[in-house]
C-alpha positions as a Markdown table, in Angstrom:
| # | Residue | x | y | z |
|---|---|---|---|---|
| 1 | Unk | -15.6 | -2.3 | 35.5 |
| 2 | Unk | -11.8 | -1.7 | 34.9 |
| 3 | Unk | -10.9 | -0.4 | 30.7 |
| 4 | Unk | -8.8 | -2.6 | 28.8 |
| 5 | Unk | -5.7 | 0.1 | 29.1 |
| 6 | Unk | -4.9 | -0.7 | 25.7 |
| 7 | Unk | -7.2 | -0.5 | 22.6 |
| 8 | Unk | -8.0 | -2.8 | 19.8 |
| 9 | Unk | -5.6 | -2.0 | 16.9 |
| 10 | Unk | -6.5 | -1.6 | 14.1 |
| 11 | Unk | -4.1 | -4.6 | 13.0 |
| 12 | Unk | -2.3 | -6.9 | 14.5 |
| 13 | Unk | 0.3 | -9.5 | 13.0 |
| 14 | Unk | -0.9 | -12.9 | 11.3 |
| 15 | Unk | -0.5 | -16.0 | 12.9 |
| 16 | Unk | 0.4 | -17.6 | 9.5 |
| 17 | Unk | 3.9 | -20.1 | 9.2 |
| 18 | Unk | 6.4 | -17.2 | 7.4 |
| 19 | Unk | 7.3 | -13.6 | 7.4 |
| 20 | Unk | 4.4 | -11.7 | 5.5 |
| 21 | Unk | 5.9 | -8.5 | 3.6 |
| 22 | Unk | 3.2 | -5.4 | 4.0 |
| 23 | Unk | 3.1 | -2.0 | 2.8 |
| 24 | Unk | 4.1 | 1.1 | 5.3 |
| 25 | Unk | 1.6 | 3.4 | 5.0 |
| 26 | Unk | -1.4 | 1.6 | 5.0 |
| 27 | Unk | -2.0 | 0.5 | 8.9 |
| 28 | Unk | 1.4 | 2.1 | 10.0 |
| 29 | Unk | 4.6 | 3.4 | 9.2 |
| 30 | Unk | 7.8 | 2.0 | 10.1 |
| 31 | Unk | 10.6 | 3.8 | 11.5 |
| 32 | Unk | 14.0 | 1.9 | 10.7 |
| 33 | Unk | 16.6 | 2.6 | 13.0 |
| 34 | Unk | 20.3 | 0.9 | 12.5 |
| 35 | Unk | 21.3 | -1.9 | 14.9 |
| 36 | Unk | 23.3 | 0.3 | 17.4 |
| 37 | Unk | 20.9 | 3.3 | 17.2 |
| 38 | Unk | 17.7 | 0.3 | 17.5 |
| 39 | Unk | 19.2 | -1.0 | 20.4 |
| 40 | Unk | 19.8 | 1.5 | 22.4 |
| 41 | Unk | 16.5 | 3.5 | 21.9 |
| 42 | Unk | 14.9 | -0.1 | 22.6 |
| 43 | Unk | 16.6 | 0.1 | 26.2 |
| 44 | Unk | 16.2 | 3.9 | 26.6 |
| 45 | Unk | 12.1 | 3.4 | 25.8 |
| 46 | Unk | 11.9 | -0.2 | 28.1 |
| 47 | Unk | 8.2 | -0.8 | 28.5 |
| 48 | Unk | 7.5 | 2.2 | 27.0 |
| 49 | Unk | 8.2 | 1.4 | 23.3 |
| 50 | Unk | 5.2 | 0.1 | 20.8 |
| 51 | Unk | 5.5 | -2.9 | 18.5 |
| 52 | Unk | 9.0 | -3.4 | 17.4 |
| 53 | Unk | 10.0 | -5.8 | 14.5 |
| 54 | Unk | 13.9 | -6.9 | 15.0 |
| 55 | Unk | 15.6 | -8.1 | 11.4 |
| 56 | Unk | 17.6 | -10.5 | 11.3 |
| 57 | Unk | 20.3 | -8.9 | 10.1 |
| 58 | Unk | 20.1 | -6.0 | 12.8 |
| 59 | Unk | 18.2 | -3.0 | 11.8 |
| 60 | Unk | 15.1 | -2.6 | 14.1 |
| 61 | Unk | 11.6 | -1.3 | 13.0 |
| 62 | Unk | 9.5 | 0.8 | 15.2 |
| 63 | Unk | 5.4 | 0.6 | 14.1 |
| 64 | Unk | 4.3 | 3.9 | 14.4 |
| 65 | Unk | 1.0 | 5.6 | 13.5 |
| 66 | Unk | 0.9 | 6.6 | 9.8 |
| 67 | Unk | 2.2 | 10.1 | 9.5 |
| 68 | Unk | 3.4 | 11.0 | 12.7 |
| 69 | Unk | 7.3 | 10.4 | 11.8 |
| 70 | Unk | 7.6 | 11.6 | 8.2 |
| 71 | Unk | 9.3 | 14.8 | 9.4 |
| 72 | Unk | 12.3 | 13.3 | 11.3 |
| 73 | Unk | 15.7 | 13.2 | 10.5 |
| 74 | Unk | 17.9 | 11.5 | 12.5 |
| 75 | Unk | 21.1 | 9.8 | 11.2 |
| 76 | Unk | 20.6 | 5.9 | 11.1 |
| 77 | Unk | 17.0 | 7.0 | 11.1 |
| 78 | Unk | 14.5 | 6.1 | 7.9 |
| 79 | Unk | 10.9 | 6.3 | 7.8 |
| 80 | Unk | 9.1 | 4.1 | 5.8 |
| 81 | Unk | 5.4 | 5.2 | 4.7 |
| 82 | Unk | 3.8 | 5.5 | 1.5 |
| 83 | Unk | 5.0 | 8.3 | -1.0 |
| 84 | Unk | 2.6 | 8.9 | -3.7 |
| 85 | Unk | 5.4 | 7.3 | -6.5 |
| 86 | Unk | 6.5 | 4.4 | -4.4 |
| 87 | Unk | 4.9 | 1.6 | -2.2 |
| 88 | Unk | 7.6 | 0.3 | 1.2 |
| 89 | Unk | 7.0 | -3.1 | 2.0 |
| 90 | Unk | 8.2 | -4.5 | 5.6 |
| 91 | Unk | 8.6 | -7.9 | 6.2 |
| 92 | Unk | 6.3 | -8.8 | 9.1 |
| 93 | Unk | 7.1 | -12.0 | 11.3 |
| 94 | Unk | 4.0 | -13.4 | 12.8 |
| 95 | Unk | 2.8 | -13.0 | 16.5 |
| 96 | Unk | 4.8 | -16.0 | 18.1 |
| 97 | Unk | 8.0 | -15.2 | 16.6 |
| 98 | Unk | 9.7 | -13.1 | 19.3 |
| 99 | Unk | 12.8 | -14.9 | 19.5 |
| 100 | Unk | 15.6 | -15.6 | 16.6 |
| 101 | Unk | 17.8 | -16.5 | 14.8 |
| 102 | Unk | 15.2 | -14.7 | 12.0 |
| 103 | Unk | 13.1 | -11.9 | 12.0 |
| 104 | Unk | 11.4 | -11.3 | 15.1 |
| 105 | Unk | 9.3 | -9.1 | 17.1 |
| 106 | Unk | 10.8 | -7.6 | 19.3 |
| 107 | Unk | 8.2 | -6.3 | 21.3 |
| 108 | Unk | 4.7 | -7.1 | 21.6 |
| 109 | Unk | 2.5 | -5.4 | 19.2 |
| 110 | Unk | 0.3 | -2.7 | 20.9 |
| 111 | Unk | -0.7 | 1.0 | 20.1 |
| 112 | Unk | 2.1 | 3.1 | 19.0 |
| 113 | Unk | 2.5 | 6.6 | 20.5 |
| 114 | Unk | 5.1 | 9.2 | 19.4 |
């Protein structure tokens, strides 16, 4: 018997009609990367990146596992988690939405490694 090379996540995106906005922290973080920076690092990764949301205004967000990015800093870079004084929400696009002009995934969602 051949393993499923990719485990169950412990979420995955809705399938509802409309972007669903979710807090960072909770079943991921989110790292925000500006459009040029996304871009490239989207090409540099190829099949190699995790679940990527792409906004429609540019920006790209990586889902990472919670608290594996919090100590980066990188210009154009922002983490998004959960801070003790202040929630993060991300607007999520459901699972079909992978093309634009509006939010999209980018990327399949998948486990995140960093």
């Amino acid at each position: 018997m051949i393993a499923d090379p990719q485990p169950a996540l412990p979420w995955t995106p809705s399938n509802k009609q409309d972007i669903e906005a979710l807090p960072a922290g909770r079943w991921w973080d989110a790292v925000r990367a500006a459009p040029t920076i996304g871009e490239r690092a989207l090409q540099l990764l190829g099949d190699e990146t995790g679940a990527v949301i792409q906004d429609k205004h540019g920006p790209l967000y990586w889902l990472v596992a919670v608290g594996t990015a919090t100590s980066w800093h990188l210009r154009q870079v922002r983490v998004l988690t959960q801070l003790t004084d202040e929630s993060t929400y991300l607007g999520v696009p459901p699972a079909a939405w992978t093309k634009g002009p509006s939010t999209t995934g980018a990327c399949p969602s998948r486990p995140t490694t960093t």
